[in-house]
C-alpha positions in Angstrom: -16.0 -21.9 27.1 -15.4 -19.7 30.2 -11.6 -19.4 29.3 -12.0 -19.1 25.7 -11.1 -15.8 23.5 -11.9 -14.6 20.4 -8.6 -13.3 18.6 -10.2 -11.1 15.8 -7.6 -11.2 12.6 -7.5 -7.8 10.3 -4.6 -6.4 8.6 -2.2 -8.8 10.7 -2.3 -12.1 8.9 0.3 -13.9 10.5 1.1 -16.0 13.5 4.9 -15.0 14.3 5.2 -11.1 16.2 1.4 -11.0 16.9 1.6 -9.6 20.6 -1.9 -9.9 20.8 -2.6 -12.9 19.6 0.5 -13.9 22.2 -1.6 -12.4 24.9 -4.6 -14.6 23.8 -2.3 -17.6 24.2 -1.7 -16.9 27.8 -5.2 -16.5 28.7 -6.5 -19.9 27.8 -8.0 -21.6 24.9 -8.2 -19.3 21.8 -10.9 -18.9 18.6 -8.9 -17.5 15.4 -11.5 -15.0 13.8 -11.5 -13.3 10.4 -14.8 -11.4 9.5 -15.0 -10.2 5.8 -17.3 -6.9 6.8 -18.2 -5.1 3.4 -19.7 -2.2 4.3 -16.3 -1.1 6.7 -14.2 1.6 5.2 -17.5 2.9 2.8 -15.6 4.5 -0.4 -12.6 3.0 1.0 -13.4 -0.7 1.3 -11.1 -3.4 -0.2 -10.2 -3.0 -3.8 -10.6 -5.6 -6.7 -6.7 -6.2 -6.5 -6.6 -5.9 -2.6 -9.1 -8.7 -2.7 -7.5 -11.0 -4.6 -4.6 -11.0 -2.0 -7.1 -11.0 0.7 -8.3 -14.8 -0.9 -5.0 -16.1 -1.0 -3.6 -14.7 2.2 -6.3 -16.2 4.7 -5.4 -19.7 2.5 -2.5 -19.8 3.8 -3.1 -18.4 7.5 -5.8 -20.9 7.4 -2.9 -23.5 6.6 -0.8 -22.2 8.8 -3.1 -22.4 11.7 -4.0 -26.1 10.8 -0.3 -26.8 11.0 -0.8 -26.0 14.7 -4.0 -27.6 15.4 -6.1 -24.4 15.3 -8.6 -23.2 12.5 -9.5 -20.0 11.5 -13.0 -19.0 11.4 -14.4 -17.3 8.7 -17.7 -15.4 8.8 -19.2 -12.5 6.3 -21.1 -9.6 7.8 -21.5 -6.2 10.0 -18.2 -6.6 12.4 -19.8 -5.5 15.6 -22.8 -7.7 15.3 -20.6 -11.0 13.7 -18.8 -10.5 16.9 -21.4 -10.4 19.4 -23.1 -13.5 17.9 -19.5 -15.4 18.0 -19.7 -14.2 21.9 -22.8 -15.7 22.2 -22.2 -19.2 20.6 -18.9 -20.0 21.9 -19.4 -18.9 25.3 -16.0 -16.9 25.4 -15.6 -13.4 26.8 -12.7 -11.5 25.7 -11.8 -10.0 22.3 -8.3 -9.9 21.3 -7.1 -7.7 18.4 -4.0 -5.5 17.1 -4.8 -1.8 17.3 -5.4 -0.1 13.7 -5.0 3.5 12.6 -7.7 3.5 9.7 -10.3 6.4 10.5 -13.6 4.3 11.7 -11.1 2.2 13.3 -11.5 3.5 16.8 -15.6 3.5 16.1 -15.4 -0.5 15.0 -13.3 -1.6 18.2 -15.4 0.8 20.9 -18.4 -1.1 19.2 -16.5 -4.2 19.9 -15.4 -3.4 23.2 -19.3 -2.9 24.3 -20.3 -6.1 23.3 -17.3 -7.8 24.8 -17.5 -6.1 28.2 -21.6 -7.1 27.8 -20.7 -10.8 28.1 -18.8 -10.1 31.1 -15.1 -9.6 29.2 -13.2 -7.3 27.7 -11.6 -6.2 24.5 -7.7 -6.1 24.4 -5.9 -4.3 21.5 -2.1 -4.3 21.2 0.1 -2.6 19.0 1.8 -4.6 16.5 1.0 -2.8 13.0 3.6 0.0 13.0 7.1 0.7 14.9 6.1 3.1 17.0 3.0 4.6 18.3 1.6 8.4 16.8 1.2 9.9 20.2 4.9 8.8 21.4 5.8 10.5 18.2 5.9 14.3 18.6 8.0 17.5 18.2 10.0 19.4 21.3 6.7 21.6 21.4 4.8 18.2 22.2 2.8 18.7 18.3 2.3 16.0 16.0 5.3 16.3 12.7 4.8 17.6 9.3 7.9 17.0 7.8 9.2 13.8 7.5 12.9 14.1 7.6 12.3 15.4 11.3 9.9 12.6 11.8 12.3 10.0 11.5 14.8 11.6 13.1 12.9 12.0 16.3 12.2 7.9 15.5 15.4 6.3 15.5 16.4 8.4 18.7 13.3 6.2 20.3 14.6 2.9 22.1 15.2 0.5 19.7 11.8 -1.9 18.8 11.3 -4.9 20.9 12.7 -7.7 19.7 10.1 -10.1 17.6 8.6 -12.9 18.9 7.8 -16.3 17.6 4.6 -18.1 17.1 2.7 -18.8 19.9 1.2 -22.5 20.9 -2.3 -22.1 20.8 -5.0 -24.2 22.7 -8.0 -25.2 20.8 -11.9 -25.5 22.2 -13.4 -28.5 22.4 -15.9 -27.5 19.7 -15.3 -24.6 17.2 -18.3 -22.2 15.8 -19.2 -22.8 12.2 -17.1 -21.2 9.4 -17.7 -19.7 6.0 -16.0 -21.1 2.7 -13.5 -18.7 1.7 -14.8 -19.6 -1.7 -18.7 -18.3 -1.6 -17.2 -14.9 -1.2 -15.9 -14.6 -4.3 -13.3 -12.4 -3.3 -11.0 -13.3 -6.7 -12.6 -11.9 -10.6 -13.3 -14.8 -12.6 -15.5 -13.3 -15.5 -13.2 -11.9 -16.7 -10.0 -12.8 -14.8 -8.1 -9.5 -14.8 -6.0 -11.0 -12.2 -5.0 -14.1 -14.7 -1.6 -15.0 -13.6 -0.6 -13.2 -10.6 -0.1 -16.8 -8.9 3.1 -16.8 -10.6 4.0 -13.3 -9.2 3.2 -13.4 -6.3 3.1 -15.5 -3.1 0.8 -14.0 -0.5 0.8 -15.4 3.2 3.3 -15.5 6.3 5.8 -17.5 4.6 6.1 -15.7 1.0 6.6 -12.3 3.1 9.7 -14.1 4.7 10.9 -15.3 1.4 10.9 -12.0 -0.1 12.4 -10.2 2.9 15.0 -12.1 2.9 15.7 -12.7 -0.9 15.8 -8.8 -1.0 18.8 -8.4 1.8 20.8 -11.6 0.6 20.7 -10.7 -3.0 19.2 -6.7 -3.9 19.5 -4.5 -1.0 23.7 -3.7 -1.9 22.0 -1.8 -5.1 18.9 -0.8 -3.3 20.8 3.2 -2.9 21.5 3.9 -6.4 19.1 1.5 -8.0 15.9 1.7 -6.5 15.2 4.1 -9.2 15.6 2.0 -12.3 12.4 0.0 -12.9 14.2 -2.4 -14.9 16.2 -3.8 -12.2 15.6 -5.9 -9.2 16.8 -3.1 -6.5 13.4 -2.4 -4.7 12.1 -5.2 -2.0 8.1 -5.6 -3.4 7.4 -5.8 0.8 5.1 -3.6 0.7 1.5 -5.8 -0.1 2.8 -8.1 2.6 3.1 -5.1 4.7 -0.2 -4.0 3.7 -2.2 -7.3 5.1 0.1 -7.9 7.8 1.7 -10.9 6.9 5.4 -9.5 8.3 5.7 -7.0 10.8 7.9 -3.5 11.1 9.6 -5.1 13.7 10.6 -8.3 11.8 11.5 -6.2 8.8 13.4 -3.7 11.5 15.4 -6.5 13.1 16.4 -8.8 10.0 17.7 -5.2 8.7 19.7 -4.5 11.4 21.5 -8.1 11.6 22.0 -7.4 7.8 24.0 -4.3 8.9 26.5 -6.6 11.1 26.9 -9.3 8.9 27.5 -6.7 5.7 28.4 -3.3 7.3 29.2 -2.0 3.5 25.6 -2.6 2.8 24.5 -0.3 5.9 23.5 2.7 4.0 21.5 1.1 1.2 19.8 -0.7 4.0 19.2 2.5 6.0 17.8 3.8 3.3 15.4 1.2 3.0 14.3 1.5 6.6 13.6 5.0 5.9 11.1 3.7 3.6 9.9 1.9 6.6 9.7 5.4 7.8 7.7 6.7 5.3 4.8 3.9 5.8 4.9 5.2 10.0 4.9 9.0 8.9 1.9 8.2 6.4 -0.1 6.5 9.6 0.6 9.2 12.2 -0.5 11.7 9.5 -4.0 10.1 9.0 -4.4 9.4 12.9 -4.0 13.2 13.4 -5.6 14.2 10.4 -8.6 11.3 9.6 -9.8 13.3 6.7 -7.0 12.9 4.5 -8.0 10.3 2.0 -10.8 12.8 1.2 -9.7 15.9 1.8 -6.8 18.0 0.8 -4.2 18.5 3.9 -3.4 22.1 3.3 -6.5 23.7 2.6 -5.8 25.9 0.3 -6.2 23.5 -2.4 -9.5 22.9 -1.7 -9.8 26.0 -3.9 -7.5 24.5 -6.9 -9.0 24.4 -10.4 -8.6 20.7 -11.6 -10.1 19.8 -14.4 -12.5 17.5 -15.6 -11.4 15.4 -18.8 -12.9 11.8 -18.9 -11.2 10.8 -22.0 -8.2 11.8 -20.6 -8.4 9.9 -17.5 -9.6 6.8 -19.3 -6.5 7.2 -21.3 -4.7 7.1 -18.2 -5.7 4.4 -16.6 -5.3 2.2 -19.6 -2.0 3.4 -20.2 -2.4 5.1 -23.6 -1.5 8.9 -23.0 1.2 9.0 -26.0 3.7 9.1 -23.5 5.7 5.3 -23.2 6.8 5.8 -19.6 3.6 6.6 -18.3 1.7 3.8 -20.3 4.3 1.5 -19.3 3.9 1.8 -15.5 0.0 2.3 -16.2 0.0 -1.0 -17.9 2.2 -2.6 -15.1 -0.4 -1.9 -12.6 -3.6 -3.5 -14.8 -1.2 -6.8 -15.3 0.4 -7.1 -12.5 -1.6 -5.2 -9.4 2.3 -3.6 -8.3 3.9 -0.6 -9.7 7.5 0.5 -9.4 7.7 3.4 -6.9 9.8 5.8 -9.2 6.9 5.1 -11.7 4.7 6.0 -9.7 5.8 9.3 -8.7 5.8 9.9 -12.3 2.3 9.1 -13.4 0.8 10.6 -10.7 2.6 14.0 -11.6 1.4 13.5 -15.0 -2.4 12.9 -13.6 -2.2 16.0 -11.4 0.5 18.3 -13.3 -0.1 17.5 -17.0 -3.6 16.6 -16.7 -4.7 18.8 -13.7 -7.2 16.1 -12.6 -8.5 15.7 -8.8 -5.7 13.7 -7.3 -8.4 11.8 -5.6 -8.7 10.3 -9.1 -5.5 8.6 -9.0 -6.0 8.1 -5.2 -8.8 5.6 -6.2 -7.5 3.8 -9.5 -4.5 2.8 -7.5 -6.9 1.9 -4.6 -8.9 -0.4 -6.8 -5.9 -1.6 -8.7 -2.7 -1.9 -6.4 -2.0 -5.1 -4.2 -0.5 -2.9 -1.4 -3.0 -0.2 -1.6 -2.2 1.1 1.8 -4.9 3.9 2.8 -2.6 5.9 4.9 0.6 5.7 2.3 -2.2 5.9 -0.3 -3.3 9.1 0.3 -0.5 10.8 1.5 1.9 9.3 -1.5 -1.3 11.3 -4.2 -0.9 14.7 -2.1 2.5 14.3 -1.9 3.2 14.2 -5.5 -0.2 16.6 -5.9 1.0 19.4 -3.4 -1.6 19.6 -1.4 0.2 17.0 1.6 2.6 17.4 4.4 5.9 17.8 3.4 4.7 18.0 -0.2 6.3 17.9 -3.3 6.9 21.7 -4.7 4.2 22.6 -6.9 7.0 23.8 -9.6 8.7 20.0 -9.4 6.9 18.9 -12.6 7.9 15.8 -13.9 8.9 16.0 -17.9 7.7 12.2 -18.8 10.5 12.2 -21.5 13.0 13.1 -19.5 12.1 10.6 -16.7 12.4 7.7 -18.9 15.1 8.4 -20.5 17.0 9.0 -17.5 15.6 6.1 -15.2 14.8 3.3 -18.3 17.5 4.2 -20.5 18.0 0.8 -22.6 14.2 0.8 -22.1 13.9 -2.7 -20.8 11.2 -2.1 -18.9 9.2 0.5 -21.4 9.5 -2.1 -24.1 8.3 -4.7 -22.2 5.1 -3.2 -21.0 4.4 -0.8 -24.3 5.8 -4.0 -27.0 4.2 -2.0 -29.7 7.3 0.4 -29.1 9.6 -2.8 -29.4 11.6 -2.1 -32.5 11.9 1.9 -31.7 15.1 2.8 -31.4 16.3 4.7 -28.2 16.6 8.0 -29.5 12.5 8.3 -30.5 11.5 5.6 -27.4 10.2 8.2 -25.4 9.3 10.7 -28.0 8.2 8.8 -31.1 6.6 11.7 -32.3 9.9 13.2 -33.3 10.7 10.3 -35.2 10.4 10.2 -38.8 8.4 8.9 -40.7 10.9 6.1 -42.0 12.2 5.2 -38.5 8.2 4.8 -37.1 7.8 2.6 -40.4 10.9 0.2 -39.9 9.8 0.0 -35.8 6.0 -1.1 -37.1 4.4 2.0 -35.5 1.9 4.2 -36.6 1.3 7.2 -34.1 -2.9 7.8 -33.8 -3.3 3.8 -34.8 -0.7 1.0 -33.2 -0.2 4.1 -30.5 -1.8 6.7 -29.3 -0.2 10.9 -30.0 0.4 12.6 -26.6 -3.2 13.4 -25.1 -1.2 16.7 -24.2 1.8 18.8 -24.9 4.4 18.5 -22.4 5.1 21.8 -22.4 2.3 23.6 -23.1 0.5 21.4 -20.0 4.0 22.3 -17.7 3.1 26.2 -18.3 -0.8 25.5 -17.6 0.3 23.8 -14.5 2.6 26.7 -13.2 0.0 29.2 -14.0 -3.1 26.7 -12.1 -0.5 26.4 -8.9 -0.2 30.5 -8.6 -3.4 30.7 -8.3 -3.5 29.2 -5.0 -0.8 32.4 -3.9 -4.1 34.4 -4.0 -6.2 32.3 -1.4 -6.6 33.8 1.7 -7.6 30.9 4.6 -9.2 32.2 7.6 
């Protein structure tokens, strides 16, 4: 297969925008690859919920592909090596790929690009995964941005992103190498099934990413300004697992925006707003291509000299969303069900795990890895030292969220803290987020028993607010060389 190619699939699971898969097109026939390499990304390889999606979204590339007269490829192993011996049995040369900004990503594709140009080819990597490129990115002193407002400003003064482009036609071989069974690798739980109907949620692949893109700027995206914040309400798009495999690109997202904008100009600054978060996602990336350590290691290093604490019951109660505190249990409890979380959630538990708890935020860095659907490494990591402190253009250590405050405010009817805390069903609104005020005769007549049906506060708001303070000054004192 002399004019055959390998196109090698990662975090761009989709046909439609793909310039590098276009590129393969041109060159002649093409061999759809996706290798399932467990040992890529050490600490940071795919996550139980990440995995699940991973099943269901080469399903339906695998469909897609059919659709076409193709076939993906599936194989299970070290990516360098599954490479070479693809090279070897099919004959072709070149290696055709979408760049990625993951730190051992440069490593993996000069591996590949040895063993390509050994059987007389080449690898080819295009960009596709984000808007713009980090090093076309940079301040008026030529430096890479810490601060995101400036960040995106310097984005949108960039010419606009190329227009998308459709699905290629792709030409088959005559024969095709063998293939795993996406089944044998046992990518989805079964004993027990934690992930026990998700299907209903959710609708991973090319297709469902479309869907949701465009149910969000038809029907959402007018309330997407003021209501993004209320977990209750259908304001927020739920892109961003789609965004995290690939399955719709920045550009798609970028351009179905903008035509948004000229068919509803009254919409345009909710939907700007929502690009911004577009923005975020690109800020995140540059940040880890300049600074690869961050999913480990604390951006601003002074807080490699912070005193967290250690508390395992505390962290256990946590994750399993029974802190005492109904906000934080209910998004806690979202992610276990559901593998998602609501962003102004978020923000909050993760102040509550860093601020009230004073625990690692590498601790809530790999829950959420493990546990989210779109657990992004780049937005990952720099979301957890946002909220922590210790990240570029981080939140200020003295912005403590007060649980109570943040439900009652955000989830006021408690719509959504009932439904993921029930055993706080029949508490009126006044005690919701503080049942421990309550008397005894209202937590009666609601059914709850604090210490039995649910849990005291594992802490004292503000006894753990002043803690925090004094834990944060103590950074004032650290002298970096």
């Amino acid at each position: 297969m002399a004019n055959a190619s390998l196109y090698w699939f990662r975090q761009d699971l989709r046909l439609a925008d793909l310039p590098g898969l276009i590129a393969a097109s041109k060159s002649g026939q093409v061999i759809p690859v996706f290798i399932f390499d467990e040992a890529l990304g050490g600490d940071w390889k795919l996550g139980g919920a990440s995995q699940w999606w991973l099943h269901h979204s080469l399903q339906k590339l695998a469909a897609d592909l059919r659709a076409i007269g193709s076939r993906l490829v599936l194989r299970r192993g070290e990516t360098v090596h599954v490479i070479a011996q693809l090279l070897e049995e099919t004959g072709a040369q070149n290696v055709f790929a979408s760049r990625q900004y993951q730190p051992w990503a440069d490593e993996t594709e000069q591996g590949v690009r040895k063993v390509a140009e050994s059987a007389g080819g080449a690898f080819k990597r295009y960009p596709g995964t984000l808007l713009f490129e980090p090093e076309n990115i940079r301040t008026g002193g030529g430096t890479p941005f810490k601060v995101f407002t400036p960040f995106w400003r310097a984005c949108l003064k960039q010419p606009a992103p190329a227009q998308p482009q459709p699905a290629p036609t792709l030409t088959s071989p005559n024969e095709w190498p063998h293939s795993d069974v996406l089944d044998t690798w046992e990518l989805c739980p079964k004993k027990p099934n934690w992930a026990q109907g998700w299907d209903t949620l959710w609708t991973p692949g090319e297709a469902g990413a479309s869907t949701a893109l465009n149910t969000f700027l038809e029907s959402h995206v007018n309330r997407y300004g003021d209501g993004r914040d209320f977990p209750a309400q259908p304001n927020t798009s739920r892109l961003s697992p789609f965004l995290k495999f690939g399955e719709i690109s920045p550009r798609q997202i970028w351009w179905t925006a903008q035509n948004a904008k000229q068919r509803s100009p009254n919409e345009g600054g909710s939907i700007d707003k929502f690009l911004s978060e577009i923005g975020w996602r690109e800020f995140c990336n540059h940040l880890v291509t300049q600074f690869p350590a961050m999913p480990d290691r604390a951006w601003n290093p002074k807080f490699e000299y912070f005193p967290w604490q250690r508390h395992a019951a505390n962290l256990t109660a946590w994750q399993s969303g029974n802190t005492g505190y109904p906000i934080i249990d209910a998004g806690m409890r979202e992610l276990w069900q559901t593998g998602f979380m609501h962003n102004r959630v978020r923000m909050v538990v993760a102040s509550f795990l860093t601020k009230h708890l004073l625990m690692h935020w590498r601790e809530g860095e790999q829950w959420f890895w493990d546990c989210l659907l779109d657990a992004d490494l780049a937005s990952n990591a720099c979301s957890w030292q946002w909220v922590g402190g210790s990240g570029a253009d981080a939140s200020p250590y003295f912005r403590i969220f007060n649980p109570i405050a943040q439900g009652e405010k955000f989830d006021k009817s408690g719509v959504y803290t009932r439904h993921w805390v029930p055993e706080l069903a029949e508490m009126p609104d006044k005690y919701l987020y503080k049942p421990w005020e309550a008397p005894e005769l209202t937590l009666k007549a609601a059914g709850v028993e604090l210490g039995k049906t649910y849990p005291n506060p594992i802490v004292d708001h503000r006894e753990a607010r002043e803690t925090a303070l004094e834990a944060y000054a103590t950074l004032k004192n650290v002298a970096m060389a």
